[in-house]
VEXMI-658747 format. One record per residue: chain; x, y, z of N, C-alpha, C in turn; residue in three letters; residue number from 1. Coordinates in steps of 0.1 Angstrom, whole numbers, plus 2048, in hexadecimal, padded with zeros to 3 digits. Example, Ala and Ser with C-alpha at 12.3 -4.5 7.8 and 13.67 -1.06 7.14 Angstrom:
  unit  n_X  n_Y  n_Z  ca_X  ca_Y  ca_Z  c_X  c_Y  c_Z  code  pos
     A  884  7C7  84E   87B   7D3   84E  884  7DF  84E   Ala    1
     A  880  7EA  847   889   7F5   847  881  800  84F   Ser    2
end
This chain:
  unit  n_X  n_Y  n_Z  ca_X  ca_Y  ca_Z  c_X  c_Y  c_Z  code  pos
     A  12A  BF6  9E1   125   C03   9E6  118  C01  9ED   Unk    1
     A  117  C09  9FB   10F   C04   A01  104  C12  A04   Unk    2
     A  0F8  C11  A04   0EE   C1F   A08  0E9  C1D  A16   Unk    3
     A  0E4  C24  A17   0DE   C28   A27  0CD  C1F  A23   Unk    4
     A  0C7  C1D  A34   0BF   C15   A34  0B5  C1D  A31   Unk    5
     A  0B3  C28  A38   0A5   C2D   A3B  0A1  C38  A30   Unk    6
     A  099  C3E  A2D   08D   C4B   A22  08C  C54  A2B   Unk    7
     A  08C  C60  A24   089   C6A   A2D  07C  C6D  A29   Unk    8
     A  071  C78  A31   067   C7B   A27  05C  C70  A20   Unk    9
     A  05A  C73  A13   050   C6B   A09  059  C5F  A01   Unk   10
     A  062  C5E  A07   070   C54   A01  078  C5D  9F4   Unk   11
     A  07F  C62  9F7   08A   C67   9ED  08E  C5C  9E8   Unk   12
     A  08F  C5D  9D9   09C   C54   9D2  0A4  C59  9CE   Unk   13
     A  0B2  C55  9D0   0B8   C59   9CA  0C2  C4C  9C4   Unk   14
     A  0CC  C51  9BA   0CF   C43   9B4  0DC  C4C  9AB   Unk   15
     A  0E2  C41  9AB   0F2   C40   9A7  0F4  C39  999   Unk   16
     A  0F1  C40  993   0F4   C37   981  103  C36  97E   Unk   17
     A  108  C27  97E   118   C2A   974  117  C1C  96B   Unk   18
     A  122  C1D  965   123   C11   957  130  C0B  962   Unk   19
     A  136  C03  962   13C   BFA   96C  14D  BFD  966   Unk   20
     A  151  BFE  972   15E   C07   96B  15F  C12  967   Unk   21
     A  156  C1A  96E   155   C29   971  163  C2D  978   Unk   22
     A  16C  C36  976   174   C3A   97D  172  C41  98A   Unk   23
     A  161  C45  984   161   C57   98C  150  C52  996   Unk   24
     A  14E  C48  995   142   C41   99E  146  C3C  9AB   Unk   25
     A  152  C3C  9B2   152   C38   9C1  156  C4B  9C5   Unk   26
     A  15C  C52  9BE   15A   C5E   9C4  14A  C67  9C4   Unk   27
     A  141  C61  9B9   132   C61   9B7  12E  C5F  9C5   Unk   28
     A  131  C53  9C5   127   C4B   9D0  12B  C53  9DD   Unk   29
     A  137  C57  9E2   13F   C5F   9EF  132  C6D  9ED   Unk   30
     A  135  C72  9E2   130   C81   9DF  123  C80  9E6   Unk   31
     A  117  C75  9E3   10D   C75   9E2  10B  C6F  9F4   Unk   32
     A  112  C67  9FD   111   C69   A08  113  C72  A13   Unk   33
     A  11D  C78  A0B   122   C84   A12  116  C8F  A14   Unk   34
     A  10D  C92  A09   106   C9F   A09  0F9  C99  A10   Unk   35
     A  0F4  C8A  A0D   0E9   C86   A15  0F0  C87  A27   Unk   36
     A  0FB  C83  A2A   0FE   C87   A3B  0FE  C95  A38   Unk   37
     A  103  CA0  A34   102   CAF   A35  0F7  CB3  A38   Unk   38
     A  0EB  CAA  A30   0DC   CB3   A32  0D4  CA5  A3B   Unk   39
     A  0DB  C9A  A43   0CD   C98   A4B  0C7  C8E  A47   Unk   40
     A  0CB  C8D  A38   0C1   C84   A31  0C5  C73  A33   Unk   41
     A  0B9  C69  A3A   0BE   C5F   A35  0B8  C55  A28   Unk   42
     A  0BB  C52  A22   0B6   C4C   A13  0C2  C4A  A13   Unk   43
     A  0BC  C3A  A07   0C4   C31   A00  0CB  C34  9F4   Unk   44
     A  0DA  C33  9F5   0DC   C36   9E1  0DB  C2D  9DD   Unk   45
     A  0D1  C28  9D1   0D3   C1E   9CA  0DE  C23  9C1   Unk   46
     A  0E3  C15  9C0   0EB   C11   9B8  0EC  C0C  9AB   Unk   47
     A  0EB  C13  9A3   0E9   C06   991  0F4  C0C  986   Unk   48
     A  0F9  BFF  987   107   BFF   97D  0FD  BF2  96C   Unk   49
     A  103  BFE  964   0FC   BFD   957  102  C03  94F   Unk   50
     A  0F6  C07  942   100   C10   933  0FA  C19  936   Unk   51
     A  102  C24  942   0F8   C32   946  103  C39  93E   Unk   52
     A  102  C4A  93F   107   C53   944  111  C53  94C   Unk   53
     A  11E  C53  955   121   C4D   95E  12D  C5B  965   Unk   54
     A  12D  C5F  96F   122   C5C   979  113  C60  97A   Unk   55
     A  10A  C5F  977   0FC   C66   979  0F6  C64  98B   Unk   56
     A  0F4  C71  98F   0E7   C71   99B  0DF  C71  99B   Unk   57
     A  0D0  C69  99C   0C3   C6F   99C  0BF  C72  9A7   Unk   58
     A  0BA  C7D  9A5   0B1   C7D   9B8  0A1  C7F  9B5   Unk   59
     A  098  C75  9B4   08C   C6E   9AF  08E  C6F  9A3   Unk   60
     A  096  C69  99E   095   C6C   98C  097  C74  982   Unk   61
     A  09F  C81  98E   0A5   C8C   985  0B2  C8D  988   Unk   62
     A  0B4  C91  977   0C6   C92   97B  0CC  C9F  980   Unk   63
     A  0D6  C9D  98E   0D3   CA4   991  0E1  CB0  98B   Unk   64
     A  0E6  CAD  980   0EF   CB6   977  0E7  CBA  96E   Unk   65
     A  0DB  CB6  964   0D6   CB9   95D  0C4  CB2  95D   Unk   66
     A  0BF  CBE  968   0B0   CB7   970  0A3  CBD  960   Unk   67
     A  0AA  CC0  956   0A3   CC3   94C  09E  CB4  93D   Unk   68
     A  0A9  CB0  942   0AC   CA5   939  0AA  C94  93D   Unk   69
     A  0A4  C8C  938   0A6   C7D   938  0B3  C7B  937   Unk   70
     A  0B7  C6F  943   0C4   C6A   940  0C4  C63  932   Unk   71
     A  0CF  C62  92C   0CA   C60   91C  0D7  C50  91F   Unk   72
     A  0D0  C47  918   0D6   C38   919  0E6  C39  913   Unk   73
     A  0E9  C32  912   0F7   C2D   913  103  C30  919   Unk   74
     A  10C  C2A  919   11D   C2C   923  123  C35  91F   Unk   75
     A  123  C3D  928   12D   C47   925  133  C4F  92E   Unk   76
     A  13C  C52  931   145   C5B   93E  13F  C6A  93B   Unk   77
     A  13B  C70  943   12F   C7D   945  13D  C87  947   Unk   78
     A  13C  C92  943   145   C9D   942  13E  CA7  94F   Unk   79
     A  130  CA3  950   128   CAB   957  129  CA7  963   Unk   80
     A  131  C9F  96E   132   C97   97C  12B  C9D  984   Unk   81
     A  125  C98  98A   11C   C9B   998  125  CA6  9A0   Unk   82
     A  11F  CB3  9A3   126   CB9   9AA  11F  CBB  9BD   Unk   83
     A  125  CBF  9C2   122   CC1   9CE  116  CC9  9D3   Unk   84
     A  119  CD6  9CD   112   CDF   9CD  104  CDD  9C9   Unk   85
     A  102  CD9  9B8   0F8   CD6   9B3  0EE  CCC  9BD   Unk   86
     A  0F8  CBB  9C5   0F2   CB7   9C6  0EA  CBA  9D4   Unk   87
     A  0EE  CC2  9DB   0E9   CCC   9E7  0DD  CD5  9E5   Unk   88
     A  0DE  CDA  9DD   0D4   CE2   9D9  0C8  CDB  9CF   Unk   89
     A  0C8  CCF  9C8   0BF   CC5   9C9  0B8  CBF  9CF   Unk   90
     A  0C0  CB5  9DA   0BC   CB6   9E7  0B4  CBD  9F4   Unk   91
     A  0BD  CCA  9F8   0B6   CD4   9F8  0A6  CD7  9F5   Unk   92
     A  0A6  CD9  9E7   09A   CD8   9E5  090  CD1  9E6   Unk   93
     A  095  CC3  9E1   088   CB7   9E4  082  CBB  9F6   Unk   94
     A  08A  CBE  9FD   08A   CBE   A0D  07E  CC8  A12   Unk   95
     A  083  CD1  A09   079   CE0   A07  06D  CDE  A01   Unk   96
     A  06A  CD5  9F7   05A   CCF   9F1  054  CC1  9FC   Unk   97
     A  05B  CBE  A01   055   CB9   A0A  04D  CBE  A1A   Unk   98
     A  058  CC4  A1F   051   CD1   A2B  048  CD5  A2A   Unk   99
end
């Protein structure tokens, strides 16, 4: 899985949590390119395959299914999947605190 080169702004992070043998992490990873071309944005997805959540987004370190909570450790297949919407309107916003 490959990310784009360049930061937009103050450097957005964003980052791709899965446990290896994620079923639902190369549609993650599509999801999460797709909405950075939608809005413009270029930034890197990191990539880290581990005992996350799986799939998890952060966009600087929030998740962006549940931006209330720490990703909480170990492997597990997320009921919660990164949706499109959400991750647009996360996005979105970092874009909006930056301006």
């Amino acid at each position: 899985m490959s990310g784009w080169a360049l930061t937009v702004g103050g450097g957005m992070r964003v980052e791709l949590l899965h446990h290896y043998g994620c079923p639902h992490a190369h549609a993650a990873h599509q999801l999460v390119e797709e909405c950075l071309r939608t809005l413009a944005i270029s930034a890197p997805i990191l990539v880290r395959v581990g005992d996350y959540p799986s799939p998890t987004v952060l966009v600087d370190g929030i998740d962006v299914m549940r931006p209330a909570h720490a990703v909480s450790p170990g492997r597990a297949c997320r009921l919660d999947v990164p949706t499109r919407d959400r991750l647009l309107d996360i996005l979105t916003a970092h874009l909006a605190a930056e301006a």
